[in-house]
N, C-alpha and C positions, 0 to 999 in steps of 0.2 A: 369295940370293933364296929366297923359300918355298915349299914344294911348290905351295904354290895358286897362285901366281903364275905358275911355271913352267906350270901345269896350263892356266892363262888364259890364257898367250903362244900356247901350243901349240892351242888354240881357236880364237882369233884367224888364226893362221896357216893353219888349216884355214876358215876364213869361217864360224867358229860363234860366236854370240851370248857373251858377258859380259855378269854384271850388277857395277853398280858403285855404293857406297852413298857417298855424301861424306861427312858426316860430321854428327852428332848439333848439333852448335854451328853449323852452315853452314843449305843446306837441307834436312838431314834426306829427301831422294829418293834411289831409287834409281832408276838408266836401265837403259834395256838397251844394248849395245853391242857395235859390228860394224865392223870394217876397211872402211874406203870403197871398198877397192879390190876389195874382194869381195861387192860390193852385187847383190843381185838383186831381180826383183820379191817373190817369196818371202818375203824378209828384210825387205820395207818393209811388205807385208800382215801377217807375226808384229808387227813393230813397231807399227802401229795396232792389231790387235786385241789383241795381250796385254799394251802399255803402255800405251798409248793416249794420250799425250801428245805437243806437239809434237817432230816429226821434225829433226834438227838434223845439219848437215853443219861437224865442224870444221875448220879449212886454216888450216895452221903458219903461222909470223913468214914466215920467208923466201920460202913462195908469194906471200901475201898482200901481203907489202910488194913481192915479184917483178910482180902481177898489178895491182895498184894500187887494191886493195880495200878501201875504207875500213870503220872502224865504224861501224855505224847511225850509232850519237851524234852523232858529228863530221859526218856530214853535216847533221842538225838544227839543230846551231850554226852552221851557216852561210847554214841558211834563217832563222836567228833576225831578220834585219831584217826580209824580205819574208812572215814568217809570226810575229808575234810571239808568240803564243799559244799557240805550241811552247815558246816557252822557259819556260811554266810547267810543261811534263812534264817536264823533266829530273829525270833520276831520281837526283835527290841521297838522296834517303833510303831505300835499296835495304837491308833489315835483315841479307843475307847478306853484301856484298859492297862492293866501292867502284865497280865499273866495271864493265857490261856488258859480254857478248862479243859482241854483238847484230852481225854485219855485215848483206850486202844480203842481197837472195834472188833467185833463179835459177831459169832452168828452158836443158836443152841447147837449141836450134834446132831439132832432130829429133822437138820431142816436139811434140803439140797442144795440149792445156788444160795439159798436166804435171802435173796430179795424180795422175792415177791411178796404182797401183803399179809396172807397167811405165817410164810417165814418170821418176818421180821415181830409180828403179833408175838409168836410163841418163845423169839428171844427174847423180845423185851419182858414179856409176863414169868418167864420162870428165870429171867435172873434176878424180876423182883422177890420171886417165891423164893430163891434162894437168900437173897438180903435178907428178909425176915427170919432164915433157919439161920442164919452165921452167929448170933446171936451168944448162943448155948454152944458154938464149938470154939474148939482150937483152933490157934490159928493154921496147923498144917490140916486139919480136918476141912477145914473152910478152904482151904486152894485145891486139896484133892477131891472135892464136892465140883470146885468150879472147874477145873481140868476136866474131871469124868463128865460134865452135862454140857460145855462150850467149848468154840476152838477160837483160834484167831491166826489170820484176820479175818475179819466177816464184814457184815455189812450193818450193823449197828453201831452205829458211832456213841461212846462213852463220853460224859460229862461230868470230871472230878466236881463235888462240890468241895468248895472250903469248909475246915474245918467249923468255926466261927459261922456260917455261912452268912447273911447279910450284917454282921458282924467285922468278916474279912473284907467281902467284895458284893460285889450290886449288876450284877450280871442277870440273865435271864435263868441261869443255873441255878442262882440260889436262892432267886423272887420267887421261883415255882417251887422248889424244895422246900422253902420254909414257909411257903404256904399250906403245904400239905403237913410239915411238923406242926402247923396252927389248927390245922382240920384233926390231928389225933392219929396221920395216916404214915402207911412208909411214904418218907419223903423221896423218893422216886418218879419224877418225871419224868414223858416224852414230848419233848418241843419240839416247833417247827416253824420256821419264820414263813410268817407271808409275803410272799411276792405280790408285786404290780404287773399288768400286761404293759408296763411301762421298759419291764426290765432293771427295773429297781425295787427297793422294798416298796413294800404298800404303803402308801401314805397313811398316816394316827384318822384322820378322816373317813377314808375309804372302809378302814378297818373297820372302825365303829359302825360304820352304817352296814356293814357284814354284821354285827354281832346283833344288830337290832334283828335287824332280816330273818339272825338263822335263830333267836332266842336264846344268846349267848350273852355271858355275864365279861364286862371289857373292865379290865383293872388297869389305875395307873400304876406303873411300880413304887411312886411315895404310898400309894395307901397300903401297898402290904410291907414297906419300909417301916411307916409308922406305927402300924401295929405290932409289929416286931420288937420294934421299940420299947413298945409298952407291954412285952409278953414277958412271961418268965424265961424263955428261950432264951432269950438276950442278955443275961445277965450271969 
């Protein structure tokens, strides 16, 4: 493992931001990125003003399939008879990727509107707390856990990981998940792409010269590909 990477575990571990680039051939963005479990209001106010793109909460194969969380997608195909006019969205022609991570969106019970930064703080931190308890339940124990403490829709956008995750696919969903599986942690991210005042992603340049600035640790997504690689996770 490389100094930088070691340097971004030990961030992460501390509840401090990574940035994370995918990769030149994919969508060329970079997110910013922060352990769900150490989510504060703080951390969701830096995420809208200094990336400013949507806020995204990921939860690994085993929650999700624990929780009974589907993909967006797959719920859409099933409204395909009673809404036919969805099945012309389907995003077959996606130019990074083959398959959305898209799942639902949330907000806790506890919160009001949920957006505000405080809100979205406390959904994101206790349905990581809850990912951690799913563990030791059933599965109908674990949906009637997430029933009673969340509602939907809300205003957290969910990010299925793959099962496999950089394994199956090499998205931002699953460079940050399985970096935090390499730190020892729930693999639970909240990303958020940075924008340009351009009106486009920030440019891999621009970024970096942010992460000098704010003493942030900037990963390409080969280096946590490669270590992946070579971890026991992968195999």
């Amino acid at each position: 493992m490389t100094a930088n990477l070691e340097e971004a575990i030990k961030a992460l571990r501390e509840g401090r931001f990574v940035l994370i680039f995918d990769s030149d051939s994919r969508e060329a963005e970079t997110d910013m990125v922060i352990a769900s479990e150490k989510m504060t209001y703080e951390s969701v106010r830096s995420m809208r003003k200094d990336a400013g793109g949507l806020i995204c909460t990921t939860v690994p194969a085993e929650t999700w399939q624990k929780l009974d969380l589907p993909y967006l997608a797959e719920l859409f195909v099933e409204a395909y008879n009673k809404h036919p006019g969805i099945r012309l969205l389907a995003p077959t022609d996606l130019p990074y990727d083959t398959k959305s991570a898209f799942g639902i969106t949330i907000n806790h019970r506890r919160t009001f509107t949920g957006i505000p930064d405080n809100d979205r703080a406390l959904t994101i931190s206790e349905l990581a707390k809850l990912g951690q308890r799913v563990e030791g339940m059933t599965q109908d124990e674990a949906k009637e856990a997430l029933g009673k403490e969340f509602r939907a829709p809300g205003h957290v956008f969910l990010l299925n990981s793959q099962p496999g995750m950089l394994n199956d696919r090499k998205g931002h969903t699953e460079l940050s998940s399985s970096l935090l599986t390499m730190a020892g942690m729930y693999p639970s991210a909240t990303v958020c792409e940075m924008l340009g005042e351009d009106g486009r992603s920030l440019r891999k340049e621009k970024a970096q010269e942010y992460a000098r600035r704010s003493g942030l640790v900037y990963l390409d997504g080969a280096e946590i590909i490669d270590a992946w690689k070579a971890s026991k996770w992968s195999r």
